[in-house]
N, C-alpha and C positions, 0 to 999 in steps of 0.2 A: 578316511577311506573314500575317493572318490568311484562312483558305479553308476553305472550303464545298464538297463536291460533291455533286450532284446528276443520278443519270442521264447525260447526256451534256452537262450546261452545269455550271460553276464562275461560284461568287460571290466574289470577291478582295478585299481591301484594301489598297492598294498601301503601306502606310504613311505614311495620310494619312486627307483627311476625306471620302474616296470607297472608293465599293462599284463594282467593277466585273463586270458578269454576260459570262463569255464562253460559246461553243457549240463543240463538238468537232465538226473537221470530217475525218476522218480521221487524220492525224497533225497537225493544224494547229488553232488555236484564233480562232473569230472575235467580236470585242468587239461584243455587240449592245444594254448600255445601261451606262450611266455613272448610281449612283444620288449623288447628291450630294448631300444634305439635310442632314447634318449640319457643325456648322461647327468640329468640333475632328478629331482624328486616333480612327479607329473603333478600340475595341478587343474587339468578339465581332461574329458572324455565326451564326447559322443560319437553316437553309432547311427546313420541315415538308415531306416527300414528298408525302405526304396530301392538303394543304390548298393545297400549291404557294405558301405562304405565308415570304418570310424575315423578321426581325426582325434587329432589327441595335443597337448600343447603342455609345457613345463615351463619349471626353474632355466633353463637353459636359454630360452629364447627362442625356441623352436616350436614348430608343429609340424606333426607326419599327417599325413594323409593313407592309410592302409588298407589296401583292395586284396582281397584273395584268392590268390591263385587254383589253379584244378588241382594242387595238391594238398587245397584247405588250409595253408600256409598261408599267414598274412605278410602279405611284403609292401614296405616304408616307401613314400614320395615324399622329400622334404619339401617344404615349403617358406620361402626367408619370409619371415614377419616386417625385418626392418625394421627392430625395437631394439632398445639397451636396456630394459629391463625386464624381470622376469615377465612370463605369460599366467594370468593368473583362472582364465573361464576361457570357452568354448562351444561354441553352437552354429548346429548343420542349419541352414533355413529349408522353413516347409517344405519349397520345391528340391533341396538336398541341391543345389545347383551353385550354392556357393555357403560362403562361413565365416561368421566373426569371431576374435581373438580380443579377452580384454587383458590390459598388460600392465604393470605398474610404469609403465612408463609415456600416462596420462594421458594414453589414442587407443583406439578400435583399429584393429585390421581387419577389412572384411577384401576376402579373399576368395577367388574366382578360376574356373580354367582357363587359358587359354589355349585353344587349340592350336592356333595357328606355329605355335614356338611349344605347344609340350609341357608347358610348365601351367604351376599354381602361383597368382599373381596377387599383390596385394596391395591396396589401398586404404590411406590412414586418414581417420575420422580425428580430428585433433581440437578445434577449440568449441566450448567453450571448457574443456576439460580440465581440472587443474588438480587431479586427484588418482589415487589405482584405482582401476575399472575392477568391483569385487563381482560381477553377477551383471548377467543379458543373458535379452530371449526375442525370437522374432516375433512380429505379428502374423497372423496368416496369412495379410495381401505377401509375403514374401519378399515385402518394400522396406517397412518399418523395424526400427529395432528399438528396444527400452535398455539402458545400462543403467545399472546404480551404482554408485562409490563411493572410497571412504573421506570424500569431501562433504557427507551428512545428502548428496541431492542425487533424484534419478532425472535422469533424461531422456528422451524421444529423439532418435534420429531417423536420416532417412537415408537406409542404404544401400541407395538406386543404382543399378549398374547398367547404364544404358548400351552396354557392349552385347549381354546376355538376356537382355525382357523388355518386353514394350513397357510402355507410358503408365504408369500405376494408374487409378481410377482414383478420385477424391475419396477420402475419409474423414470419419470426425474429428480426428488427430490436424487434418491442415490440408491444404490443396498441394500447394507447390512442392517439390519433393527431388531437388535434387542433390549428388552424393553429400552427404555431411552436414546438409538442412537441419538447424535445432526449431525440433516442432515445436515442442513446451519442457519448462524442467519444471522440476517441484524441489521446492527445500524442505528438509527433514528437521528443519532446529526448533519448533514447537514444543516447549518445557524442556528446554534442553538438545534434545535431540540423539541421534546417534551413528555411524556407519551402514552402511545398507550391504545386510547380506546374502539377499535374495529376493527378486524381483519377477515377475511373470506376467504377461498378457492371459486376460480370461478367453477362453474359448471361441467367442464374437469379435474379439480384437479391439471392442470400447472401454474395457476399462482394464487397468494395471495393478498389481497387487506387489507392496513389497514390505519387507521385514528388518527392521532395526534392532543394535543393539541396543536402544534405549527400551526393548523390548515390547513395541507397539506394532499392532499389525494397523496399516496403509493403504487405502484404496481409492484411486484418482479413476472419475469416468469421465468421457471426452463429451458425452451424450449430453452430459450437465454442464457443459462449461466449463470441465476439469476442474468440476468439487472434488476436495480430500474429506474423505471420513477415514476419520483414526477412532484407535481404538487401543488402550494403554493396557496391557493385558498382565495379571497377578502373577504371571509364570515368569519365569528367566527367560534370557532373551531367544527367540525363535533362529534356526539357520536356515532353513529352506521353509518353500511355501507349493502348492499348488492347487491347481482350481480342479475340482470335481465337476462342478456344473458352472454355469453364466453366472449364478449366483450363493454356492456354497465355494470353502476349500478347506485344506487339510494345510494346518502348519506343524511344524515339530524341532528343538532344538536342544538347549541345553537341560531344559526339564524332564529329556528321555523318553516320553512320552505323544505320540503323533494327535492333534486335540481338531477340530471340524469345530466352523465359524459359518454362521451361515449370514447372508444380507437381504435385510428385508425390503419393500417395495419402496418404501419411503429412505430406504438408503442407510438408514443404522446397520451396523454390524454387530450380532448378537453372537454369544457363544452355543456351540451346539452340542459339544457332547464330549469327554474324554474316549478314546477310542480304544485305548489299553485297557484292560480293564480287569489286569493282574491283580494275586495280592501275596504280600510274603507271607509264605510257611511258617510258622513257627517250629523251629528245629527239637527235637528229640523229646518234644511235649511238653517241654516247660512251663510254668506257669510266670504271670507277671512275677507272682511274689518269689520264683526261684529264682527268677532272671536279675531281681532286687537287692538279695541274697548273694549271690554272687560277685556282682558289683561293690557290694559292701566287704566284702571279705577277703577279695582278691583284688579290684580297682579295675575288673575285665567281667566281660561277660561273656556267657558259653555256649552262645551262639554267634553267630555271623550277623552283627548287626549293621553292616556295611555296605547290605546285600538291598540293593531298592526295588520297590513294589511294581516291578515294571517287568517289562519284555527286556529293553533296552537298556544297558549299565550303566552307559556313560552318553553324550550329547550324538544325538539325531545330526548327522551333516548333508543327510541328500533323501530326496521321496524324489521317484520313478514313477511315471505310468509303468502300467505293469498290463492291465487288459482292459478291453475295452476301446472308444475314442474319448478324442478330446471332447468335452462336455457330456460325458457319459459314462469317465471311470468307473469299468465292473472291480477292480481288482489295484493295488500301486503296491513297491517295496518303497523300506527305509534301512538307510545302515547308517552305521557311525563309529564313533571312536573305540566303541569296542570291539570292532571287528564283528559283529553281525551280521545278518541280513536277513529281514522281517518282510515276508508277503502276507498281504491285509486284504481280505474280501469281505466286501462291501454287502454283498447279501449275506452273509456270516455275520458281519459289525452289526447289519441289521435287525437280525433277529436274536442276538446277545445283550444288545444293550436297551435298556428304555428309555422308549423319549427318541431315540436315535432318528432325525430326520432331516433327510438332504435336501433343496430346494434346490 
């Protein structure tokens, strides 16, 4: 399930070729449009705060750009990508003034208005790419981008649009910066390795954080000379990631569970907390030795023991800021393959669990 939130309404994808916008109504959520435009199963969504603009991008090859009318009605601007194969992520940048597209078909579209013709225009980021773009995110100059793929490596680009923003300012990331500049890549094949399936700039825009199936969390800072500190973690592998502060974040994936990693001054990544912190019920009072019984007698047992100690049933696929800013999350959701959706505050985590501390 891909998801969006915004303020007090969510943009959904039910796992299909529909966007659905719903509105929080206390504890209750009410479906107020059904976007449908596209004809394959959607795989990104965002929603620009700013511009109250989503974009959305699929199976199909396509991406809409959806503005809202005085009738609350969202209505579709396509936008040709110029890909032959599917569209696989999607992201507004800071300024909400333009958007990349990563696609299986081994380039970024980062895409722009043009005023002068009316249209949304796009430009392909292509070598040194030789893999599907599974995950990107901008930096806050509103220059840089990070993609990670499943050719095991992420990479730094620079997606300078000298039609629409002056001259970027140097970074630690590189000086020179113009469209489709590779700043630095990192390879992920360290014991193996894995596909990258979520990738994020920290709040300061110096270092990058990304998540593999080889199930290690990755953190490359530009400030150090683009050291990587890994960190191989006892959980199944992670889907999403995101940063709390400059120096803590929240990962969560197939372990169902959202878990906070915090990095210390000298740069190790230590663990900091599980954030769930559910426990199953025992059903209808049983005791070990009935549940034992049972087993032995019948080859089943008479509770649901299928049911996991969690919020979550099945694998974590997306964390949201939820409130708060960037390096200052009060509040984020998570959904996932169970069709859920989990809001998490942070002063709540706080005084729930011990030990529980964000840096």
């Amino acid at each position: 399930m891909h998801l969006l939130l915004i303020f007090s309404e969510i943009a959904l994808s039910p796992n299909n070729h529909e966007v659905h916008i719903y509105e929080r109504n206390g504890s209750d959520w009410k479906l107020l449009d059904i976007l449908n435009q596209h004809d394959l199963r959607v795989m990104g969504i965002d929603w620009g705060p700013n511009t109250n603009r989503i974009v959305t991008c699929a199976v199909d090859r396509n991406a809409y750009v959806w503005t809202q009318g005085e009738d609350k009605k969202w209505k579709p601007t396509l936008v040709l990508l110029r890909i032959n194969r599917a569209a696989t992520c999607v992201k507004w940048s800071p300024d909400e003034n333009k958007f990349a597209v990563g696609s299986g078909a081994r380039l970024i579209s980062v895409c722009y208005f043009e005023s002068e013709n009316d249209w949304w225009v796009s430009k392909h980021i292509k070598k040194p790419i030789r893999s599907t773009i599974t995950s990107i995110d901008w930096h806050p100059n509103n220059v840089l981008l990070v993609a990670g793929s499943a050719d095991f490596k992420v990479r730094v680009f620079s997606a300078y649009i000298k039609d629409i923003e002056k001259t970027p300012e140097p970074t630690p990331w590189g000086t020179k910066m113009p469209l489709g500049q590779l700043m630095v890549e990192f390879v992920n094949s360290s014991c193996g390795g894995g596909w990258i399936h979520n990738v994020v700039f920290s709040p300061d825009g110096n270092k990058i954080c990304w998540v593999s199936h080889d199930s290690t969390i990755n953190i490359a800072d530009a400030t150090k000379g683009n050291a990587v500190t890994k960190l191989r973690a006892q959980y199944l592998p992670f889907l999403s990631c995101i940063w709390m502060t400059n120096n803590s974040l929240v990962v969560a994936g197939h372990s169902c569970i959202p878990i906070l990693y915090n990095l210390t001054t000298d740069g190790q990544l230590v663990f900091g907390a599980k954030l769930d912190t559910s426990q199953k019920k025992q059903a209808g009072g049983l005791s070990a030795m009935n549940i034992f019984q049972s087993l032995d007698k019948r080859s089943t047992s008479e509770v649901n023991d299928t049911k996991l100690d969690s919020v979550h049933q099945n694998a974590i696929t997306s964390i949201c800021q939820y409130s708060g800013e960037k390096g200052n999350i009060k509040s984020f959701s998570t959904s996932g393959m169970d069709g859920l959706l989990v809001i998490w505050d942070v002063m709540t985590l706080e005084k729930t669990i011990a030990g529980l501390k964000i840096i």
